[in-house]
N, CA, C and O of each residue as an XYZ file, in Angstrom:
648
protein
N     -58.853     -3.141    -37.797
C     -57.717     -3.812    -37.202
C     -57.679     -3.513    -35.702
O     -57.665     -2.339    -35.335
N     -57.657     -4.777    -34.588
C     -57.730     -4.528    -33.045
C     -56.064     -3.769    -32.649
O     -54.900     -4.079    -32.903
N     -56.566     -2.935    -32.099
C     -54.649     -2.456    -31.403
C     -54.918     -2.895    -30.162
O     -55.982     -2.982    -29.549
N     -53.502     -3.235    -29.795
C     -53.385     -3.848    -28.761
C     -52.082     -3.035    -27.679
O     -51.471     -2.173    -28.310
N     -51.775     -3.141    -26.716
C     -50.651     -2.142    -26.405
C     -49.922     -2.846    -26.627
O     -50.228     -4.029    -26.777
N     -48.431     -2.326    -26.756
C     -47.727     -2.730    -26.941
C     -47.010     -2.400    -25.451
O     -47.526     -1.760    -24.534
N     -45.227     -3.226    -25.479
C     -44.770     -3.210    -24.203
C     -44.474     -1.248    -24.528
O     -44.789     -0.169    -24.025
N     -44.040     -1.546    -25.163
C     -43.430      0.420    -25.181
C     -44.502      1.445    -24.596
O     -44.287      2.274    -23.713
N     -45.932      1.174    -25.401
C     -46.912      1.397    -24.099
C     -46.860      1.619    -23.582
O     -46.783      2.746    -23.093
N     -46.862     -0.053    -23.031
C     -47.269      0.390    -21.515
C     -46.242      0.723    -20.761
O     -46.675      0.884    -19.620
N     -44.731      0.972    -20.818
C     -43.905      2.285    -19.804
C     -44.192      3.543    -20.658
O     -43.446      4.462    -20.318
N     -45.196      3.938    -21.850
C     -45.124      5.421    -21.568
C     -46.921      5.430    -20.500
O     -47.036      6.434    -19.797
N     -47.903      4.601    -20.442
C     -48.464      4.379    -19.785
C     -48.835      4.052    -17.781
O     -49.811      4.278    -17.066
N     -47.596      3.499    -17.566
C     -47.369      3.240    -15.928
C     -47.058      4.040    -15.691
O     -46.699      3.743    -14.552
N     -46.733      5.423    -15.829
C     -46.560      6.425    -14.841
C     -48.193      6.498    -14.245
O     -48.560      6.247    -13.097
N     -49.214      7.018    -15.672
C     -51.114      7.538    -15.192
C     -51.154      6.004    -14.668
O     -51.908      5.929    -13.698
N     -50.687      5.001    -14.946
C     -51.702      3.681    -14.971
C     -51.415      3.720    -12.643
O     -52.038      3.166    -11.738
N     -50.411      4.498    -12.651
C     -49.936      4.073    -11.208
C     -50.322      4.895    -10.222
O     -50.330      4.577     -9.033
N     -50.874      6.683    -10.966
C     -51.695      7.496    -10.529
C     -53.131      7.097    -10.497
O     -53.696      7.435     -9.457
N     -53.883      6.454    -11.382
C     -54.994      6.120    -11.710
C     -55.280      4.868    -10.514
O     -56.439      4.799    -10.104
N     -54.041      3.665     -9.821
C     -54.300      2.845     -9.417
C     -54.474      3.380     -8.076
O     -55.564      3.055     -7.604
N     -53.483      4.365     -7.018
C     -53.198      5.205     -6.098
C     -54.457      5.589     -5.916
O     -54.833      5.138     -4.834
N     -55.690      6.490     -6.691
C     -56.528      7.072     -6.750
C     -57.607      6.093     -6.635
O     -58.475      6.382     -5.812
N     -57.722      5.169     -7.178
C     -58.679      3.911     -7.180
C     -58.931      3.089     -5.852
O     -59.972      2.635     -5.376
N     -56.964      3.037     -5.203
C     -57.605      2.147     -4.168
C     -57.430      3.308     -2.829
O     -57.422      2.812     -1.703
N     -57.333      4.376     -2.913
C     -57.732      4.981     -2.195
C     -58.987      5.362     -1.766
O     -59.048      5.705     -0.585
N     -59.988      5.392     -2.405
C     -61.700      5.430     -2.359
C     -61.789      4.167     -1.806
O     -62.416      4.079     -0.751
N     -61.184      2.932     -2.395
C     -61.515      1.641     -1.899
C     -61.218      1.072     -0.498
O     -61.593      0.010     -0.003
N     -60.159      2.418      0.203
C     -59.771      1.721      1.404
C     -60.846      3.453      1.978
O     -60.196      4.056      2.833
N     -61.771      3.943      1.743
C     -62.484      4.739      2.987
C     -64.006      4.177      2.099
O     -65.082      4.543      2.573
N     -64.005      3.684      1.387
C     -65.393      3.494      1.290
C     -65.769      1.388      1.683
O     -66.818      0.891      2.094
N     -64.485      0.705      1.345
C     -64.565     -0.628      1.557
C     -65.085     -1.340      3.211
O     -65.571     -0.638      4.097
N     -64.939     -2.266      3.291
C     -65.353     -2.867      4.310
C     -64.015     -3.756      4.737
O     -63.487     -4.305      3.770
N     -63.307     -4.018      6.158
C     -62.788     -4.650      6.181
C     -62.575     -6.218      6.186
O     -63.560     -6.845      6.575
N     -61.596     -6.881      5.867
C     -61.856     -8.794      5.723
C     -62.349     -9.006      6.810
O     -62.075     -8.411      7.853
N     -63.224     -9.992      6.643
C     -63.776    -11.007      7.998
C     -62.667    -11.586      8.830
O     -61.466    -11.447      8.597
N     -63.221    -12.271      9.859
C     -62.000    -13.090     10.468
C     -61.544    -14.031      9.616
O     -60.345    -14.296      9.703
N     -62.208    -14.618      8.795
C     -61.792    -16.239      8.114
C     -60.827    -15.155      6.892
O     -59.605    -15.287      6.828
N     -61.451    -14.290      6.139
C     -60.535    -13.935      4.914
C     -59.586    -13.414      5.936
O     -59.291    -14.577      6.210
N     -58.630    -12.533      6.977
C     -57.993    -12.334      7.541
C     -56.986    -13.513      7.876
O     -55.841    -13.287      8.267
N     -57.483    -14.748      7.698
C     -56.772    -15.715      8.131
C     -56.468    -16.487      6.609
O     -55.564    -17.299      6.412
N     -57.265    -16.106      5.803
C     -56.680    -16.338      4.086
C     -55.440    -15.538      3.830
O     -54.330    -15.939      3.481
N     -55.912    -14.172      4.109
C     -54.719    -13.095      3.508
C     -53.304    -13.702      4.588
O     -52.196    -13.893      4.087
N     -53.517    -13.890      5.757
C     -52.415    -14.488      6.157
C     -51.282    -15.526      5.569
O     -50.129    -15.489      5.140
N     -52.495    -16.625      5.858
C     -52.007    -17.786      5.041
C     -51.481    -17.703      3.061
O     -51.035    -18.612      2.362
N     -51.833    -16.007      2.631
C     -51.645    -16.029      1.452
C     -50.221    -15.485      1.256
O     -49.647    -15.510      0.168
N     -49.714    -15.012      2.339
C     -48.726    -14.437      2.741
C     -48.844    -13.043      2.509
O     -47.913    -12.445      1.970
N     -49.946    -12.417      2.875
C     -50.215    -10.564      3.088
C     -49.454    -10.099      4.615
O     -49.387    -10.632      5.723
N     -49.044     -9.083      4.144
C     -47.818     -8.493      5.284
C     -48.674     -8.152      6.470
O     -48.742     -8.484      7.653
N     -49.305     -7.337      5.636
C     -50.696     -6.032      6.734
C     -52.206     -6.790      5.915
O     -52.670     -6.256      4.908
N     -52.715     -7.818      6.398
C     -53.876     -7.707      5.785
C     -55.178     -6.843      6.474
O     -56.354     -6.932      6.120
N     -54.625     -5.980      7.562
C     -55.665     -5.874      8.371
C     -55.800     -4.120      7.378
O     -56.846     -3.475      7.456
N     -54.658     -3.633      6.577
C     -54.703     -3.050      5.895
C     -56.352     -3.057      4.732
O     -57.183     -2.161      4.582
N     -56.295     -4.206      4.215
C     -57.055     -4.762      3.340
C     -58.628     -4.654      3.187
O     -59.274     -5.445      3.874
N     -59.226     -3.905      2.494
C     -60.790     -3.873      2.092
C     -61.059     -4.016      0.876
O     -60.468     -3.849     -0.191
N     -62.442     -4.486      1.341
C     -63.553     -4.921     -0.083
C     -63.995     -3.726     -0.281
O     -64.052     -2.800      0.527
N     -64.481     -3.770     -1.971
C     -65.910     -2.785     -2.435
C     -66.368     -3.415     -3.264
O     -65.612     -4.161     -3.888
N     -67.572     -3.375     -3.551
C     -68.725     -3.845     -4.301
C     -68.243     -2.894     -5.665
O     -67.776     -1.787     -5.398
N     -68.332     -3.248     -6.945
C     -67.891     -2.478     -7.969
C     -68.793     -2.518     -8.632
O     -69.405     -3.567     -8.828
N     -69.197     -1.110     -9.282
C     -70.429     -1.428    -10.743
C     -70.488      0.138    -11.413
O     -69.420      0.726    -11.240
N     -71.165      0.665    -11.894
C     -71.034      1.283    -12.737
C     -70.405      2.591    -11.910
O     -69.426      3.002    -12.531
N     -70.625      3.270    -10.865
C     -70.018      3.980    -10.210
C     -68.738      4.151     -9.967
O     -68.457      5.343     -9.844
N     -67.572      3.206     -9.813
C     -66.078      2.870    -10.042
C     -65.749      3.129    -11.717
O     -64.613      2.702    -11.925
N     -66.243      3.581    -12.748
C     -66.084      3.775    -13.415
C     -65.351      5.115    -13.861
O     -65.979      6.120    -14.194
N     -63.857      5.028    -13.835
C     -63.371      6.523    -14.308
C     -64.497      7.792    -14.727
O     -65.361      7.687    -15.598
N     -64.270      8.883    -13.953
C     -65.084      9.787    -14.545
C     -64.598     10.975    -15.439
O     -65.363     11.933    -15.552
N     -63.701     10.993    -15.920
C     -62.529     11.936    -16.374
C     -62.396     11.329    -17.445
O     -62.807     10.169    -17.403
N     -61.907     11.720    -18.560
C     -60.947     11.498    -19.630
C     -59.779     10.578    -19.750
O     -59.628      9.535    -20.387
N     -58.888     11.348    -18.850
C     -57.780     10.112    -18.678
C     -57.950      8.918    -17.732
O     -57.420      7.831    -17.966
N     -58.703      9.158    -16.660
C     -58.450      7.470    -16.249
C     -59.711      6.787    -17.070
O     -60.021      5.682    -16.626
N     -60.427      7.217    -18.099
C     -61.244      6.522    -18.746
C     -60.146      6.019    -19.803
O     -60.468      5.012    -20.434
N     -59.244      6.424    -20.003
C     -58.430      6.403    -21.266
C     -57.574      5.514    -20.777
O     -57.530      4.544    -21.534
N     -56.996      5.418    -20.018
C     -55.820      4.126    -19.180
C     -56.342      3.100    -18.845
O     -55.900      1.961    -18.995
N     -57.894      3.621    -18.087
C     -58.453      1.918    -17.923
C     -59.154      1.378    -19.848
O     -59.552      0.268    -20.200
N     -59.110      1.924    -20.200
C     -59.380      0.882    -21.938
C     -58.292      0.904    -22.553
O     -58.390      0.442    -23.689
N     -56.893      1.390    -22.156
C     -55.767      1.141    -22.574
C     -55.206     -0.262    -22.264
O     -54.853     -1.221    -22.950
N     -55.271      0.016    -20.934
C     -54.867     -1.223    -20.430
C     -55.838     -2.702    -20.025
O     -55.484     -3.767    -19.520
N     -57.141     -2.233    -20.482
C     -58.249     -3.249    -20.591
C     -58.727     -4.094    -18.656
O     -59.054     -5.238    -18.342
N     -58.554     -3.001    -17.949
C     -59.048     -3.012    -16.627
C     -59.855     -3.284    -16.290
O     -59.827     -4.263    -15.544
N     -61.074     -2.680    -16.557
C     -62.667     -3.180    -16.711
C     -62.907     -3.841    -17.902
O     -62.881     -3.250    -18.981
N     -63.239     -5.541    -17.740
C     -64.053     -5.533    -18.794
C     -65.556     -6.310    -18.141
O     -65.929     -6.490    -16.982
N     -66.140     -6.633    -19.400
C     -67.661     -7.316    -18.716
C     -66.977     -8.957    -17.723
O     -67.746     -9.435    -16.889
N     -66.354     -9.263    -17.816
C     -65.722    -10.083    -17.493
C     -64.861    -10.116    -15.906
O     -64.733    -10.937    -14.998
N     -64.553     -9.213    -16.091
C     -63.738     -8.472    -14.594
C     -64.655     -9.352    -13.395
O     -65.850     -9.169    -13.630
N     -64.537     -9.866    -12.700
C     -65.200    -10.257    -10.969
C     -64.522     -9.793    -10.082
O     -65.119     -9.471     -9.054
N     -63.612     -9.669    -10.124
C     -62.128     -8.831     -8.958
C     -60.877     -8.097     -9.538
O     -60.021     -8.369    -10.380
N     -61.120     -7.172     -8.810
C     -59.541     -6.426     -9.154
C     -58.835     -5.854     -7.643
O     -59.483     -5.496     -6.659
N     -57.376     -5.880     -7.766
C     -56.231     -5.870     -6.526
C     -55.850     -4.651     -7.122
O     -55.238     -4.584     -8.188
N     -56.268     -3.524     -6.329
C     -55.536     -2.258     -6.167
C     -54.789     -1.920     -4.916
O     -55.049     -1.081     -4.053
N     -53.562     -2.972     -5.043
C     -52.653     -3.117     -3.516
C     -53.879     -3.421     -2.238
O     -54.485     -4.480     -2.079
N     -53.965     -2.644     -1.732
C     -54.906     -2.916     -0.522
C     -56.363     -2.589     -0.542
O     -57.139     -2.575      0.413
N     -56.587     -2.343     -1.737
C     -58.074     -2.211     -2.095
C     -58.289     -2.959     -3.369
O     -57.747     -2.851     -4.469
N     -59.844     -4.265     -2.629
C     -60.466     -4.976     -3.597
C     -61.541     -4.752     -4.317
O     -62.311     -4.126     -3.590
N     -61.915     -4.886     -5.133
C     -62.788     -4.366     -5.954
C     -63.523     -5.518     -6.317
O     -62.851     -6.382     -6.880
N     -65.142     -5.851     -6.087
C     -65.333     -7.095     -6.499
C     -66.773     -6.887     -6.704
O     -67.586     -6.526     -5.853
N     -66.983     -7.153     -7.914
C     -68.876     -7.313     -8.615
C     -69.579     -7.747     -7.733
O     -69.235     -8.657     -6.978
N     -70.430     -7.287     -7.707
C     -71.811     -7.635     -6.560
C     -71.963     -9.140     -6.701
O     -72.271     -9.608     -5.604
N     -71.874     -9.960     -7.524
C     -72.172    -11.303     -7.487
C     -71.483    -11.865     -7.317
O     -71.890    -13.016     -7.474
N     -69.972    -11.835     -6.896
C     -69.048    -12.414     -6.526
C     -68.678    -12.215     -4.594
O     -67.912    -12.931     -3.949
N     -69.346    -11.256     -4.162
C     -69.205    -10.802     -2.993
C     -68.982    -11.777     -1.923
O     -69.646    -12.750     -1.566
N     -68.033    -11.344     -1.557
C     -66.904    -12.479     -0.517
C     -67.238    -13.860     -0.930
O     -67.788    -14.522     -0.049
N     -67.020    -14.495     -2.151
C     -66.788    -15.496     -2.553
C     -65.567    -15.795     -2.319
O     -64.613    -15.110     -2.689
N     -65.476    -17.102     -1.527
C     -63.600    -17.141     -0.716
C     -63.163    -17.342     -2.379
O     -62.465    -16.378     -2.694
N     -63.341    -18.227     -3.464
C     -61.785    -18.598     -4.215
C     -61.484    -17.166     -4.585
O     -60.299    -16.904     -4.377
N     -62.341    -15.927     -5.177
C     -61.722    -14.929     -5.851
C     -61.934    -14.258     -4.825
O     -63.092    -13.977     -5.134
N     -61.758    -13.614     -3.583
C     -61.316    -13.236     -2.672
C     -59.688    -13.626     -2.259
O     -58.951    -12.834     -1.671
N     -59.307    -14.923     -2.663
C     -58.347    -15.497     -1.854
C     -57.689    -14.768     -3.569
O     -56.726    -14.013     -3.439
N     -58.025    -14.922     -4.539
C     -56.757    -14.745     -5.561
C     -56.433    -13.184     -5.401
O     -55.284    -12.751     -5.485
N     -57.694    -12.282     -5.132
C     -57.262    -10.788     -5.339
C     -56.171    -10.700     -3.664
O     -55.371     -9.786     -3.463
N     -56.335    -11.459     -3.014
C     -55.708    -10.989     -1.866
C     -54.181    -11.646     -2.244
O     -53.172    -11.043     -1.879
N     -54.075    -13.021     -3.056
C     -52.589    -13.353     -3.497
C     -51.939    -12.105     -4.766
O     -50.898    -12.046     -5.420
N     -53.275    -11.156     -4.653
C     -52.467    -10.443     -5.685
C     -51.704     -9.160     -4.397
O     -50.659     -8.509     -4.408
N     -52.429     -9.230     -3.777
C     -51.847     -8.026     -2.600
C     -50.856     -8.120     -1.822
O     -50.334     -7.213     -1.174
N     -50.403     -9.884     -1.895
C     -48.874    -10.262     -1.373
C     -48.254     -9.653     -2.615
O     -47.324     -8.882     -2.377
N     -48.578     -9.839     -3.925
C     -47.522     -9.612     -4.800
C     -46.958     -8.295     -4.695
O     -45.756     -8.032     -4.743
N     -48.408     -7.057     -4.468
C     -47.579     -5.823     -4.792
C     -46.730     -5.528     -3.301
O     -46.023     -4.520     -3.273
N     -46.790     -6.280     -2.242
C     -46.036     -6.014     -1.207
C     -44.675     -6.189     -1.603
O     -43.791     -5.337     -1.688
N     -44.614     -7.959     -1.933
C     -43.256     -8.466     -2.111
C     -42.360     -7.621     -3.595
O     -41.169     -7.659     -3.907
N     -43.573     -6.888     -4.269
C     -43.067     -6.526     -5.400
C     -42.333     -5.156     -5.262
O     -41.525     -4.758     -6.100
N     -42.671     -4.485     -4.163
C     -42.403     -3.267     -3.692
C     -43.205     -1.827     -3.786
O     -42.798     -0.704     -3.489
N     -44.579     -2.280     -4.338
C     -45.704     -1.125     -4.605
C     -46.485     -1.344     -5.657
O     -46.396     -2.363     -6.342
N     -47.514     -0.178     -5.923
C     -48.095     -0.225     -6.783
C     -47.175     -0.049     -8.648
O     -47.500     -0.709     -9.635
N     -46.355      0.724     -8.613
C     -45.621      0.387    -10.028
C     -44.665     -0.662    -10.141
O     -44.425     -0.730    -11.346
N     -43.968     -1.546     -9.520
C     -43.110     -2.252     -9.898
C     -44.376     -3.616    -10.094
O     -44.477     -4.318    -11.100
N     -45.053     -3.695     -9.112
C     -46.624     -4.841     -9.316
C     -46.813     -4.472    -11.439
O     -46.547     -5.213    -12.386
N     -47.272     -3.285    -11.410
C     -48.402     -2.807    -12.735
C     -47.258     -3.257    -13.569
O     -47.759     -3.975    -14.433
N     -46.113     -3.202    -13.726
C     -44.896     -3.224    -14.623
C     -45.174     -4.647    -15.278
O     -45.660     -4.989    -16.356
N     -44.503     -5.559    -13.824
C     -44.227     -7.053    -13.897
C     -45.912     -7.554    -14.393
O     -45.915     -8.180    -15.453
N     -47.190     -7.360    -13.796
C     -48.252     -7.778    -14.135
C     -48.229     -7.706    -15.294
O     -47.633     -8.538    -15.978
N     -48.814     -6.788    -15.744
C     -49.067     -6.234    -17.066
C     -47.956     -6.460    -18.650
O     -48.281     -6.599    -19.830
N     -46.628     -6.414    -17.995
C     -45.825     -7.041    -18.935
C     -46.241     -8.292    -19.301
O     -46.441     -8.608    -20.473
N     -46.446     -9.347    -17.946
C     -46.851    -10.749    -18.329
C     -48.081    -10.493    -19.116
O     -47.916    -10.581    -20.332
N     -49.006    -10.264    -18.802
C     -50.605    -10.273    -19.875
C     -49.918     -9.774    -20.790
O     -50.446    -10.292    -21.774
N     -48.769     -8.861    -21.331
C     -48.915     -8.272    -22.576
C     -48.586     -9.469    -23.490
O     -49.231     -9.903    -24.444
N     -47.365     -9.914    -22.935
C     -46.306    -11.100    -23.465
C     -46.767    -12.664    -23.540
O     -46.369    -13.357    -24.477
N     -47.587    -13.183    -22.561
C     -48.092    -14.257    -22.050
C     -49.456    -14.372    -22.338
O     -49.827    -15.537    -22.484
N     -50.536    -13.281    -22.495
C     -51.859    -13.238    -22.118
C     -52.018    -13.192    -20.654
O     -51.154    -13.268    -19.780
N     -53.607    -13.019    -20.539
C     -53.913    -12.914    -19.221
C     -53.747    -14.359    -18.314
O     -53.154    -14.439    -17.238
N     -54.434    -15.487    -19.043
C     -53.689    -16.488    -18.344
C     -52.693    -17.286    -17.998
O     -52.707    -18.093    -17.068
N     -51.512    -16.992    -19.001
C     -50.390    -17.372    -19.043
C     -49.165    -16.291    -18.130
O     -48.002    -16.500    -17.786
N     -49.991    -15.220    -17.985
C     -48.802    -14.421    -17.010
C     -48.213    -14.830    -15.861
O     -49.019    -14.866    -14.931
N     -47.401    -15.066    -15.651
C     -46.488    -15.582    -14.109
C     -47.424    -14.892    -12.922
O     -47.812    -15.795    -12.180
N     -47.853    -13.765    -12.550
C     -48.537    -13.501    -11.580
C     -49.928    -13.707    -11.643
O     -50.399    -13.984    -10.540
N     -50.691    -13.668    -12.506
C     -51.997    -14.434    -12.619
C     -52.085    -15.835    -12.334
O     -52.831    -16.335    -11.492
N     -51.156    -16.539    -13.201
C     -51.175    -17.963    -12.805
C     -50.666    -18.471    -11.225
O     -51.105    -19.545    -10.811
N     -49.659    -17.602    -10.303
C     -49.608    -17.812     -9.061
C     -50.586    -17.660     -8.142
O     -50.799    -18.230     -7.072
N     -51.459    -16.328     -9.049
C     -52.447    -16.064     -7.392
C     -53.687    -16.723     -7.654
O     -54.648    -16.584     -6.898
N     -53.734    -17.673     -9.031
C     -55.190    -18.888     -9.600
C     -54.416    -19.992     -8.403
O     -54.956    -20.577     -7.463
N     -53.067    -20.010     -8.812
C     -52.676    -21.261     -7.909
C     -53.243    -21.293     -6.396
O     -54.084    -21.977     -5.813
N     -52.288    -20.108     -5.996
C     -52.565    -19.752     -4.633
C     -53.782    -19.976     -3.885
O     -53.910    -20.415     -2.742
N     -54.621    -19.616     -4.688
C     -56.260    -19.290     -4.027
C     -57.021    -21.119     -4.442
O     -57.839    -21.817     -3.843
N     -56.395    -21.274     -5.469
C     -56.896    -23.268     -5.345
C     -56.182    -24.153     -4.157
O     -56.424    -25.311     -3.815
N     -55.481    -23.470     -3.782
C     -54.536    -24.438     -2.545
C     -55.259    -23.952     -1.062
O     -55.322    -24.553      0.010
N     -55.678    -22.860     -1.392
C     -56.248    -22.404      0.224
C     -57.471    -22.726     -0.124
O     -58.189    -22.920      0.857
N     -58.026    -22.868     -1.215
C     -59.417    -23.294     -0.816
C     -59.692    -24.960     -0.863
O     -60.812    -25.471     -0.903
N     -58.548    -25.606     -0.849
C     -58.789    -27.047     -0.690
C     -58.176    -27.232      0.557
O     -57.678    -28.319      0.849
N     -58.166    -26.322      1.280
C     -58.193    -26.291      3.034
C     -59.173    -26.305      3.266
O     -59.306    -26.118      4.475
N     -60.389    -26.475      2.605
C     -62.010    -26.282      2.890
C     -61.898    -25.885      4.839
O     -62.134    -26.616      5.801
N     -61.503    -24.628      4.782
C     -62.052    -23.639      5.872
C     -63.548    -23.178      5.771
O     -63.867    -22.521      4.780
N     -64.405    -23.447      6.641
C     -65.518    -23.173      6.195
C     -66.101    -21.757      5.961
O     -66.110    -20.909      6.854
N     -66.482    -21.591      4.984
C     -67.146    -20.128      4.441
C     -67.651    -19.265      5.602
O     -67.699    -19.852      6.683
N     -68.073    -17.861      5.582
C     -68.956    -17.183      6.122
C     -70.066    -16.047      5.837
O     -70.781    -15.640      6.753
């Protein structure tokens, strides 16, 4: 039988899930690279407060929890999967080598980095996110489906790539 979290979960979960995220995009903002001029002018237009805040990392088996517990929170909360191309850890992006500065999923992880601004941080973001995937699925969540929106509207600005 698959378990799945439940909402009760995940608040005894968002306390580590918000230590684990803190810790994640902290490596990601001294080891990342900062946005180009054109994504700088995405995260703008995506409505990012500080995008100059904002870096990439290449993700692969190395980003992989090395500990117990954040191995245990990220398959709790199903963070990594083979599937994953980007992940928004507030101001650190995380993105598979084969996706690398690809503007549409560049532009969605960066509509996810307006969210945790406007949302007020990294736990009130993980709360509201993650509630939606629990309740909705992953594509039906209110903040997934804004920052798919988001990133299809800026990229039919066909700004040209770099």
């Amino acid at each position: 039988m698959k378990r799945t979290l439940s909402l009760i979960g995940l608040e005894l979960l968002l306390p580590l899930a918000t230590v684990c995220v803190a810790w994640t995009e902290k490596f990601a903002l001294r080891a990342g690279v900062p946005l180009s001029p054109g994504e700088l002018e995405d995260a703008k237009a995506l409505g990012v407060r500080t995008p100059e805040r904002v870096r990439l990392l290449v993700f692969g088996k190395s980003m992989h929890a090395r500990d117990f517990r954040r191995r245990s929170v990220t398959a709790a909360l199903r963070i990594f999967t083979p599937t994953t191309c980007g992940l928004t850890l507030r101001y650190g992006i995380l993105v598979r080598d084969d996706y690398w500065r690809n503007r549409r999923l560049v532009a969605h992880e960066l509509a996810h980095t307006a969210q945790y601004e406007r949302l007020g941080g990294v736990r009130p973001f993980l709360r509201e996110y993650l509630r939606g995937c629990l309740t909705h699925g992953y594509r039906g969540a209110r903040l997934e489906k804004e920052a798919a929106a988001a990133a299809a509207d800026l990229e039919s600005l066909n700004r040209p790539t770099e």
